[in-house]
PAFIPA-123935 format. One record per residue: residue in three letters; x, y, z of N, C-alpha, C in turn. Coordinates in pm, whole numbers. Each point is the difference from the previous one (the first is absolute). Layout:
# residues N
<resn=ALA&n_xx=X&n_yy=Y&n_zz=Z&ca_xx=X&ca_yy=Y&ca_zz=Z&c_xx=X&c_yy=Y&c_zz=Z>
...
This chain:
# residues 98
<resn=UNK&n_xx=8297&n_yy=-1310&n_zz=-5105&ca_xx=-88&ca_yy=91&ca_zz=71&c_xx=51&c_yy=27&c_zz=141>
<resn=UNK&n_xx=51&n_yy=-85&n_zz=82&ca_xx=30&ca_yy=-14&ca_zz=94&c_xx=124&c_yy=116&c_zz=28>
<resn=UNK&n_xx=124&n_yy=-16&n_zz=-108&ca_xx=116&ca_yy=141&ca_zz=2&c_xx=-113&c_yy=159&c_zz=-39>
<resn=UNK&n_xx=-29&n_yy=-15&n_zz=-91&ca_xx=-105&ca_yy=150&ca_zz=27&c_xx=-9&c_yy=41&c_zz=117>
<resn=UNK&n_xx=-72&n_yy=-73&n_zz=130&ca_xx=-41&ca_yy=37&ca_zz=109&c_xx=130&c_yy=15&c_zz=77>
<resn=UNK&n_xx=112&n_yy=-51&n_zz=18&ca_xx=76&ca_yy=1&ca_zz=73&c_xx=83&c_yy=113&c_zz=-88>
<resn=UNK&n_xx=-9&n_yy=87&n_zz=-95&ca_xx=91&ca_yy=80&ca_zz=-122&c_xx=54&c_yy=72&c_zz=97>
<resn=UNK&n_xx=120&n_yy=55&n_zz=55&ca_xx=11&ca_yy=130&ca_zz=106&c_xx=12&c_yy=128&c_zz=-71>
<resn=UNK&n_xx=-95&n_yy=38&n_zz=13&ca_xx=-46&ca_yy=170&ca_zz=-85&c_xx=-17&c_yy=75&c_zz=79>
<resn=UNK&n_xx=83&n_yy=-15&n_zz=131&ca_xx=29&ca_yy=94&ca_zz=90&c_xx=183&c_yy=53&c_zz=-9>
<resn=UNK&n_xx=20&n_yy=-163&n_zz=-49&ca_xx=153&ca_yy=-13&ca_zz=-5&c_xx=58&c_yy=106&c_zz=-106>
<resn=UNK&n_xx=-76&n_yy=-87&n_zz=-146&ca_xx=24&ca_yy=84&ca_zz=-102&c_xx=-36&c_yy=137&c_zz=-38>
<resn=UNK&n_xx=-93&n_yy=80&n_zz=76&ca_xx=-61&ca_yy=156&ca_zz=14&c_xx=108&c_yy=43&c_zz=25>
<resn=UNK&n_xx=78&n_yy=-28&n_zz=130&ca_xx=90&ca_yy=53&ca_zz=86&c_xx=130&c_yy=-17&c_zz=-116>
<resn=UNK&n_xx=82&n_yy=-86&n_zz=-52&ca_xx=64&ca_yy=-42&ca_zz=-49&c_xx=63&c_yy=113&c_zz=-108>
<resn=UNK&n_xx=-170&n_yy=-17&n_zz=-139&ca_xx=7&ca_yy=66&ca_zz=-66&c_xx=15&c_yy=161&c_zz=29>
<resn=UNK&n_xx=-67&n_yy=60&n_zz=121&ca_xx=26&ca_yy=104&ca_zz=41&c_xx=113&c_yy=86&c_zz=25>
<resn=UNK&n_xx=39&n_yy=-97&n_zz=50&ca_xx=172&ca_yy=44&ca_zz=12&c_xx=97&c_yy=3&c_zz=-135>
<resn=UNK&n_xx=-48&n_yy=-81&n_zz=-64&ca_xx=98&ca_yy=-3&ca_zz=-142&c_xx=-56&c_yy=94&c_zz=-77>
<resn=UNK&n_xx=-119&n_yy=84&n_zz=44&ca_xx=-28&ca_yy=83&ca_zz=-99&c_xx=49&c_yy=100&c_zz=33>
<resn=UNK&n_xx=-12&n_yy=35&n_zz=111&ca_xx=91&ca_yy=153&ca_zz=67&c_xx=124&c_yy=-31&c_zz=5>
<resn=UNK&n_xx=45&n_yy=-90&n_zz=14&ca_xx=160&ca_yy=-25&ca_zz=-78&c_xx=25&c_yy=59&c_zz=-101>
<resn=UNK&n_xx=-83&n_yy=-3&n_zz=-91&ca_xx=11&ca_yy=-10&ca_zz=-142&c_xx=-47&c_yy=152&c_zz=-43>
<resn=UNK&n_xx=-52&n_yy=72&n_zz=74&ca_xx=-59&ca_yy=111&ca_zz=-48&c_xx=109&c_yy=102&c_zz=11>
<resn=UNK&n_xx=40&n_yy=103&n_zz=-57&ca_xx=33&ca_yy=123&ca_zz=18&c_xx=-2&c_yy=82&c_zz=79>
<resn=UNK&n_xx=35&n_yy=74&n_zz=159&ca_xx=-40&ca_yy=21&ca_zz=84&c_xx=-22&c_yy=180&c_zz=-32>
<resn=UNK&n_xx=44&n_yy=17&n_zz=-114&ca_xx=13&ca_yy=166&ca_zz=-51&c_xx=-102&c_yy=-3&c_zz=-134>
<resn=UNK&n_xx=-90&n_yy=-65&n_zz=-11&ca_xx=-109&ca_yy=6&ca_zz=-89&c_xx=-142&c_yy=28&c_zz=67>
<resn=UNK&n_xx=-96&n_yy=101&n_zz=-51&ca_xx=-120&ca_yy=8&ca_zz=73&c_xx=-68&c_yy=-125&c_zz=-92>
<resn=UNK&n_xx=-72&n_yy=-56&n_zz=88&ca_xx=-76&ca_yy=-103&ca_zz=11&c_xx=-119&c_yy=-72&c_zz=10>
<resn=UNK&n_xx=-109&n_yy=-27&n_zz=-55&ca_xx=-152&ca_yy=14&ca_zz=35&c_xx=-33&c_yy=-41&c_zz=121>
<resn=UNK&n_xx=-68&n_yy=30&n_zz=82&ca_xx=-19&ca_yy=-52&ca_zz=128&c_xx=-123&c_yy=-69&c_zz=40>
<resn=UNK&n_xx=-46&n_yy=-95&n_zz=60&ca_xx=-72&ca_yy=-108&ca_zz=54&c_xx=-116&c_yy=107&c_zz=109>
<resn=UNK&n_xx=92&n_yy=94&n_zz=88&ca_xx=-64&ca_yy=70&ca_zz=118&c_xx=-120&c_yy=67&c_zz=-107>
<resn=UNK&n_xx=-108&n_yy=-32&n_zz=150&ca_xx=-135&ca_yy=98&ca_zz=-28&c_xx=13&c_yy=101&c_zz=16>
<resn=UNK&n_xx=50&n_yy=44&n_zz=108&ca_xx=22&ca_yy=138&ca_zz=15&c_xx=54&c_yy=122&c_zz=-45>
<resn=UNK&n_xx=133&n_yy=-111&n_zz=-102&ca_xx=78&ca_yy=101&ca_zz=-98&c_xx=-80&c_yy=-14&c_zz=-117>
<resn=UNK&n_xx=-71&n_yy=-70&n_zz=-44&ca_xx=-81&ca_yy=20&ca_zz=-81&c_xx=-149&c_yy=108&c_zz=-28>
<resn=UNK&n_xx=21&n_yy=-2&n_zz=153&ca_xx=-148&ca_yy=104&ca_zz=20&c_xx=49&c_yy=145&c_zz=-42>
<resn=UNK&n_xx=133&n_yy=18&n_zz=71&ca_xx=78&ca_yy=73&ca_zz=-11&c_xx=41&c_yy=83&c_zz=155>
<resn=UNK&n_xx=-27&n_yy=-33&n_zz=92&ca_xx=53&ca_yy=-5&ca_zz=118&c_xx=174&c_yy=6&c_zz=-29>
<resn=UNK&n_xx=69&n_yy=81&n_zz=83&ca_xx=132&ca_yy=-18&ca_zz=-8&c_xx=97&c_yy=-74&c_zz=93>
<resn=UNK&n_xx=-82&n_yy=-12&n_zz=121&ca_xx=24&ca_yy=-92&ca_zz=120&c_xx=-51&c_yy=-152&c_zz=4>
<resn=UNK&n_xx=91&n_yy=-103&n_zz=-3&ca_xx=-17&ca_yy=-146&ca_zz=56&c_xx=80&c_yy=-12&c_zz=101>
<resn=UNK&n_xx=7&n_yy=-81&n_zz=90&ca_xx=50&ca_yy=-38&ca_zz=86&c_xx=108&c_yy=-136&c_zz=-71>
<resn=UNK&n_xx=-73&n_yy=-49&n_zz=-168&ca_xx=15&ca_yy=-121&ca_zz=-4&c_xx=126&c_yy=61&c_zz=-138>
<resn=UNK&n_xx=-2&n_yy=106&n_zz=-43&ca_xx=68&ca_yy=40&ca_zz=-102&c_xx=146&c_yy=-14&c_zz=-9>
<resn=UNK&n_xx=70&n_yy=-27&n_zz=-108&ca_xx=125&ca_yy=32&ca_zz=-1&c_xx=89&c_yy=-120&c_zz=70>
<resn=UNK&n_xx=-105&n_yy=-131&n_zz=71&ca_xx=23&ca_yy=-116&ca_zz=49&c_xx=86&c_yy=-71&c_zz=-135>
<resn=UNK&n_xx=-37&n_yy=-9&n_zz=-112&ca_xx=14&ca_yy=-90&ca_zz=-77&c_xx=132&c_yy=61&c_zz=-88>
<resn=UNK&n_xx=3&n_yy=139&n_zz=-10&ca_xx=117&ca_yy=56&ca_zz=-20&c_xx=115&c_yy=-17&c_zz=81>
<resn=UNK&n_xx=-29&n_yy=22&n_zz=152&ca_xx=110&ca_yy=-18&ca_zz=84&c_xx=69&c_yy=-121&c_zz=-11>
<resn=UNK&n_xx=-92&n_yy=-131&n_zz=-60&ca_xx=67&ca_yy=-114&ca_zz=-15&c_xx=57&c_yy=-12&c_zz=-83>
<resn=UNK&n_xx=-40&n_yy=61&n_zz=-123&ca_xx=76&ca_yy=-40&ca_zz=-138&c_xx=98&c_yy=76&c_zz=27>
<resn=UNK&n_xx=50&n_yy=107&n_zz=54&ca_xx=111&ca_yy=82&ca_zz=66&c_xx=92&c_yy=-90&c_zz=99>
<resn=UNK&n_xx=-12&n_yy=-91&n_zz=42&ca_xx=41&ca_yy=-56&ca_zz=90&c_xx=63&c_yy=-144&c_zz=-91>
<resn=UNK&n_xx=-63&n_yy=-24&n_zz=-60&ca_xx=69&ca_yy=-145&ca_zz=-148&c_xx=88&c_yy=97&c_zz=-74>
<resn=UNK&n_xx=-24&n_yy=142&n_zz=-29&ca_xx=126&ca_yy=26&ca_zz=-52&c_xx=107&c_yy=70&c_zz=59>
<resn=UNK&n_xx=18&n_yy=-43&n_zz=149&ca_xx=97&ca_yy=63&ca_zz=86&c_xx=-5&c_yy=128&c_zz=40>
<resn=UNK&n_xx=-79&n_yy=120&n_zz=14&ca_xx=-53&ca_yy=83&ca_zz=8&c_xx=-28&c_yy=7&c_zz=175>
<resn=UNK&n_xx=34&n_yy=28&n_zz=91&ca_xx=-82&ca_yy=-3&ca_zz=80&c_xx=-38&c_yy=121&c_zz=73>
<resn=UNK&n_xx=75&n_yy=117&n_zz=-35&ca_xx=-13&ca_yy=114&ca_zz=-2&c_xx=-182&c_yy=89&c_zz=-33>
<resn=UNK&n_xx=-6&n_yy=-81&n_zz=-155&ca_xx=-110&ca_yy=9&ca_zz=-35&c_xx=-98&c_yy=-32&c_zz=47>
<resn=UNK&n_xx=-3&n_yy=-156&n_zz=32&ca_xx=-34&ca_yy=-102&ca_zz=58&c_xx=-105&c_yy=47&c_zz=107>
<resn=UNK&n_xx=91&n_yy=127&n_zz=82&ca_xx=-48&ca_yy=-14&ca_zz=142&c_xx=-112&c_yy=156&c_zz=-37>
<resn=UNK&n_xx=58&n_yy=61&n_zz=-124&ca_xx=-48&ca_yy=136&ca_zz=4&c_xx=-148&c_yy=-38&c_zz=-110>
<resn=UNK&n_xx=-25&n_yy=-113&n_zz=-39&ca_xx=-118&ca_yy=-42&ca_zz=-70&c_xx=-94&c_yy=-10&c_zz=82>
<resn=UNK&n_xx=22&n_yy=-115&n_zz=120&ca_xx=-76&ca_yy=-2&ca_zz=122&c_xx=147&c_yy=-125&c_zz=89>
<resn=UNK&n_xx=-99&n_yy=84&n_zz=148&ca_xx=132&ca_yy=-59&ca_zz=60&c_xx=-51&c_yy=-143&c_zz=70>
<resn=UNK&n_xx=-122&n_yy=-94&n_zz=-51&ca_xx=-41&ca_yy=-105&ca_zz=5&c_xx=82&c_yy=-94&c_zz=-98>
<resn=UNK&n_xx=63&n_yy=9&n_zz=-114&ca_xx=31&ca_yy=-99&ca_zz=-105&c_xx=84&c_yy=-103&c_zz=53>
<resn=UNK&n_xx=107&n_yy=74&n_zz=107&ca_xx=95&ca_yy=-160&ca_zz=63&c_xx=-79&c_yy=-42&c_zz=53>
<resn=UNK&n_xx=-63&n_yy=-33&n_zz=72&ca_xx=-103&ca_yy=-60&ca_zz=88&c_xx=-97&c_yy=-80&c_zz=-74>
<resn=UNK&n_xx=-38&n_yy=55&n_zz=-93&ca_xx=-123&ca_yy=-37&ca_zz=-78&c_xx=137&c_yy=-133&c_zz=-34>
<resn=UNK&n_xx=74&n_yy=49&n_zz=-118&ca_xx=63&ca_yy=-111&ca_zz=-7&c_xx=72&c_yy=-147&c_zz=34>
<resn=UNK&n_xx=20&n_yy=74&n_zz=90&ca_xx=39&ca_yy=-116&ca_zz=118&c_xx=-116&c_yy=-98&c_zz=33>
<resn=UNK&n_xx=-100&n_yy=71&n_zz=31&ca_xx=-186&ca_yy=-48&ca_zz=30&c_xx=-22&c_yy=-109&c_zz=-91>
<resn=UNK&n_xx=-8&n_yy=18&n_zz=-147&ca_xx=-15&ca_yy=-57&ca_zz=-130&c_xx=63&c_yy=-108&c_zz=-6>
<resn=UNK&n_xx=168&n_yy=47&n_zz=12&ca_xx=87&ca_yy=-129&ca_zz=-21&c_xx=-58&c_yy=-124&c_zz=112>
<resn=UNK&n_xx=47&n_yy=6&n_zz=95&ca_xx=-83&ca_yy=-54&ca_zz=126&c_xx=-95&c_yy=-90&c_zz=-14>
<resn=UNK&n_xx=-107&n_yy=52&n_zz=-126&ca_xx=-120&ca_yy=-12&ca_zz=-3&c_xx=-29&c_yy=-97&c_zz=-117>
<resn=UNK&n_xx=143&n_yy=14&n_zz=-66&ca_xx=52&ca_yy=-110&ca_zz=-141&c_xx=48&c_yy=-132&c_zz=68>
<resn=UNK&n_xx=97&n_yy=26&n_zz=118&ca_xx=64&ca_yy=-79&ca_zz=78&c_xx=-95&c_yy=-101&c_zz=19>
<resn=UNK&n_xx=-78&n_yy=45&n_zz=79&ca_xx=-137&ca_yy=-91&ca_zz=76&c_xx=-44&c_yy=-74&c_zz=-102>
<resn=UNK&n_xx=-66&n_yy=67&n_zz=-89&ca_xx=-62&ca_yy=-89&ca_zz=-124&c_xx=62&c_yy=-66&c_zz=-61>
<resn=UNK&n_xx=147&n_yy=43&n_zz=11&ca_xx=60&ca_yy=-140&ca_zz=-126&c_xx=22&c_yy=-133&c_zz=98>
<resn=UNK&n_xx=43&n_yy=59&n_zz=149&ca_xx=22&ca_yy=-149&ca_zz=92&c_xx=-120&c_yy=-42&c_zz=-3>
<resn=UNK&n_xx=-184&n_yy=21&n_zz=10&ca_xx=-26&ca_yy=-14&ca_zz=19&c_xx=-103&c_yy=-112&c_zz=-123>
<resn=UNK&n_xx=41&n_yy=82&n_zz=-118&ca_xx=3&ca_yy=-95&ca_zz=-85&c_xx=74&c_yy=-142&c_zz=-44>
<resn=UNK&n_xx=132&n_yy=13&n_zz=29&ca_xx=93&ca_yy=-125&ca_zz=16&c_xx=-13&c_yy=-72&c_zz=98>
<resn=UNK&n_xx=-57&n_yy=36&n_zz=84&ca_xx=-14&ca_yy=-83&ca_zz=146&c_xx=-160&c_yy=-115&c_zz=-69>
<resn=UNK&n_xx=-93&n_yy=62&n_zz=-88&ca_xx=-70&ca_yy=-41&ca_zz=-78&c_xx=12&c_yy=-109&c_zz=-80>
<resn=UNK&n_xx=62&n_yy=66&n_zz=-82&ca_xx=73&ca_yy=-47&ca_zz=-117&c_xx=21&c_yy=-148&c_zz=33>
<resn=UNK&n_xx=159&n_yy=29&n_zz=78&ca_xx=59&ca_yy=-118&ca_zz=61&c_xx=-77&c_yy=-159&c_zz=27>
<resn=UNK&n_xx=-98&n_yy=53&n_zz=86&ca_xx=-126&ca_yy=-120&ca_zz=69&c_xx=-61&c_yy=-39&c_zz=-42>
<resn=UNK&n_xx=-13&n_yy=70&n_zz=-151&ca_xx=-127&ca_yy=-73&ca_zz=-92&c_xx=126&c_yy=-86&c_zz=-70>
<resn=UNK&n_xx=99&n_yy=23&n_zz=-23&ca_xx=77&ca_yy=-79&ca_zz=-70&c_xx=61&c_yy=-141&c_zz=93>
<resn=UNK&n_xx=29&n_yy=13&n_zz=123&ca_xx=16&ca_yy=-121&ca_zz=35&c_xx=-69&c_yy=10&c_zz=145>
């Protein structure tokens, strides 16, 4: 019971996230998560984020920047954000073990 509470499902959100836009097709239309493109609004501010990345895992950066010009950043942000959590889990880890 005790690993449940400590599970990092911040770690693994982030993790899996990235391996999925890895993994996706960056030239396939795609169902989208946004409310707004769903409403049918044609403007997000937040759009074309998740494309620019998967554009960016497949060397693309051309695209990358013309999807939205947030995706290096975002990425960089993320990784960063993996960084923290995994030291911050091993730094964990470690202390419970000795």
């Amino acid at each position: 019971m005790k690993y449940i509470r400590s599970f990092p499902v911040e770690l693994v959100f982030w993790v899996l996230a990235l391996v999925l836009l890895a993994t996706a097709n960056p030239h396939e239309h795609h169902f989208s998560l946004c409310p707004l493109a769903n409403l049918g609004i044609t403007w997000c501010p937040g759009c074309g984020l998740g494309r620019s990345i998967t554009a960016l895992f497949h060397g693309d950066v051309n695209a990358s920047l013309a999807q939205h010009w947030f995706g290096i950043p975002a990425l960089l942000l993320i990784g960063y954000r993996i960084y923290q959590l995994s030291k911050q889990l091993l730094k964990k880890e470690f202390k419970l073990k000795y």
